[in-house]
C-alpha positions in Angstrom: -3.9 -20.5 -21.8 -5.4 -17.4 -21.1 -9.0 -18.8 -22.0 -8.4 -21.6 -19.7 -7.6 -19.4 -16.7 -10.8 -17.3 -17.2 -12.8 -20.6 -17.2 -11.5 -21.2 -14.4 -11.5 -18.0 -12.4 -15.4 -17.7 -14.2 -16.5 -21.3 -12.5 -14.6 -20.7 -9.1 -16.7 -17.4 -9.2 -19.9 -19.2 -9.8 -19.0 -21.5 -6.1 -20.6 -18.9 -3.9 -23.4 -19.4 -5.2 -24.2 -22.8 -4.8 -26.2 -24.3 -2.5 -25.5 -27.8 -2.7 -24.7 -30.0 0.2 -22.0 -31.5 -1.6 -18.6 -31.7 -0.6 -14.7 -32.0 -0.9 -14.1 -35.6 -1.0 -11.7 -37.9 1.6 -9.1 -39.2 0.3 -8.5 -43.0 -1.9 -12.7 -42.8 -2.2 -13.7 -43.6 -5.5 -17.0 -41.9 -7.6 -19.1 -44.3 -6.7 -18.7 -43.7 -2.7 -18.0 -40.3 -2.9 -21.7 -40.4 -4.4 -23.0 -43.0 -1.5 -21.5 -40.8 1.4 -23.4 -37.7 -0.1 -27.2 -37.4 0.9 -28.2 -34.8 -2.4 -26.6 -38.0 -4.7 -29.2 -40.9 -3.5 -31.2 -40.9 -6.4 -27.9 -41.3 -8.7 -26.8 -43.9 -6.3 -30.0 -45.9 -6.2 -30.2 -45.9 -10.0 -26.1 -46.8 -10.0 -27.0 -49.8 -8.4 -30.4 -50.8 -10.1 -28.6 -50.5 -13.4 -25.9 -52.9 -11.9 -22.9 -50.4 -12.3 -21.6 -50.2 -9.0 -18.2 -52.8 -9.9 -17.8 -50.9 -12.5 -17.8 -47.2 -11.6 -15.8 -48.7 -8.3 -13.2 -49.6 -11.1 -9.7 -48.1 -12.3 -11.0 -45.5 -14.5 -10.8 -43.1 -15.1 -13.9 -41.7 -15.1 -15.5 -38.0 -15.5 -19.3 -37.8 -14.0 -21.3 -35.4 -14.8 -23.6 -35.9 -11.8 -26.9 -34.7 -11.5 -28.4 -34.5 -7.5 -31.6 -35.0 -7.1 -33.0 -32.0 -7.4 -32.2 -32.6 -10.9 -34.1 -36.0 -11.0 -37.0 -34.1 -9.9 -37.3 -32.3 -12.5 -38.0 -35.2 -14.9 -41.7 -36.2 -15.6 -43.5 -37.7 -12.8 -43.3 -41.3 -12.7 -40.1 -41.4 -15.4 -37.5 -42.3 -12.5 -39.6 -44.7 -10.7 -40.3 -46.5 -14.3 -36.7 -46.5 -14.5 -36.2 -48.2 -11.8 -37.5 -51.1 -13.0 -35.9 -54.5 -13.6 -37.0 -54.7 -16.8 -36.1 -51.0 -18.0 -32.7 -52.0 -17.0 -30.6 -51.1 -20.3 -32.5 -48.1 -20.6 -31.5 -46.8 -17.6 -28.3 -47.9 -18.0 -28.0 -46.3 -21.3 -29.1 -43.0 -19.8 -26.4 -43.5 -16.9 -23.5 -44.5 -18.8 -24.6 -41.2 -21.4 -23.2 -39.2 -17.9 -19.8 -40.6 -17.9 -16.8 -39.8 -20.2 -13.7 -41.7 -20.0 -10.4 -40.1 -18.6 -10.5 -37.7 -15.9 -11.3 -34.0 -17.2 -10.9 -31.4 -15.0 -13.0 -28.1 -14.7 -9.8 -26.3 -15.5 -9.3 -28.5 -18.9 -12.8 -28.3 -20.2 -13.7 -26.7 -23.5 -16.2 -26.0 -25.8 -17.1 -28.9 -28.1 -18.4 -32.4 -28.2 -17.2 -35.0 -26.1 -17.9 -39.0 -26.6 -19.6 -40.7 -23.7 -19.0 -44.3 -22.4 -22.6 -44.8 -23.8 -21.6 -44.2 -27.6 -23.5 -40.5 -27.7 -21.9 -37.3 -27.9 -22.0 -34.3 -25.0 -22.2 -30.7 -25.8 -20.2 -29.3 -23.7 -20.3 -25.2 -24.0 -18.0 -22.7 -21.8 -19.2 -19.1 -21.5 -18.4 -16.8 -19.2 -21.5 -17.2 -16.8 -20.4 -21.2 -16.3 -20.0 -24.3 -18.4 -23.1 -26.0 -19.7 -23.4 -30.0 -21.0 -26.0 -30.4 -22.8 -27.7 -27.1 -21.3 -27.5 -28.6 -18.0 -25.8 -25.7 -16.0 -22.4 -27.5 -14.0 -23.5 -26.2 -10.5 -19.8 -27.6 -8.3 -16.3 -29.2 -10.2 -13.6 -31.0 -9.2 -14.6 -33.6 -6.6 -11.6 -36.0 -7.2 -11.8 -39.0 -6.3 -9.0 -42.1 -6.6 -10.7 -43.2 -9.7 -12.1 -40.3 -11.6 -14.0 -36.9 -10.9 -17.2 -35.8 -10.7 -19.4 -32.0 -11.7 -22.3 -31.6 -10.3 -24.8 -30.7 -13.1 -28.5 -29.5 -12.0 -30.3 -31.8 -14.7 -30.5 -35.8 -15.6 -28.7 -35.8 -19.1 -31.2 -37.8 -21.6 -29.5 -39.9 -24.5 -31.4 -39.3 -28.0 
């Protein structure tokens, strides 16, 4: 328990610091437009719907997203979202997409170290240090944006399956 509250107190420390436009969400709005109503999410959204997963994510859940903003999806290679993008790299980018979501709702408070199964069949490695909580060495930059269907952390990097 102990470990848990220091995790906590250690992210809620880190919330200063971030500059992100991203914000508390209203009320009974799912992931999906919680991510639509938020300007730094548009490249996640656009690929959402390329990739066709809009009725999904919009479903019961619940989901955890580990969102990254597009900041992060400028980091890639030039070219690699715009490739994507496109209708026929559909499964790939679906596969890279669905590698950011775990099933259930996980809290900041109730993360741990370990591995952690995504909905697209690869595993997360999720570390918690005392400087902040890392998946997959992408630094969690904001937690906790509930939604009715799920949650979603902000991560500053695009998560690539292997």
């Amino acid at each position: 328990m102990k470990r848990i509250l220091a995790l906590t107190i250690a992210v809620l420390s880190l919330s200063p610091l971030i500059t992100h436009n991203v914000s508390a969400a209203p009320a009974g709005e799912t992931v999906v437009a919680i991510a639509a109503g938020n300007a730094d999410f548009s490249t996640l959204v656009a690929a959402v719907k390329a990739a066709g997963l809009v009725d999904t994510l919009n479903g019961t859940g619940p989901f955890t997203i580990f969102a990254p903003t597009n900041a992060a999806f400028d980091k890639l290679p030039k070219g690699t979202v715009e490739d994507l993008l496109k209708p026929e790299n559909k499964a790939k980018l679906t596969a890279v997409l669905t590698y950011h979501v775990v099933a259930g709702k996980v809290l900041a408070a109730d993360v741990k170290t370990g591995m952690v199964k995504t909905v697209q069949g690869g595993d997360l490695d999720v570390k918690v240090a005392a400087g902040g909580v890392t998946v997959n060495g992408a630094k969690v930059v904001k937690t906790d944006i509930v939604g009715s269907n799920g949650v979603i952390h902000v991560i500053d990097s695009v998560l690539l399956p292997k």
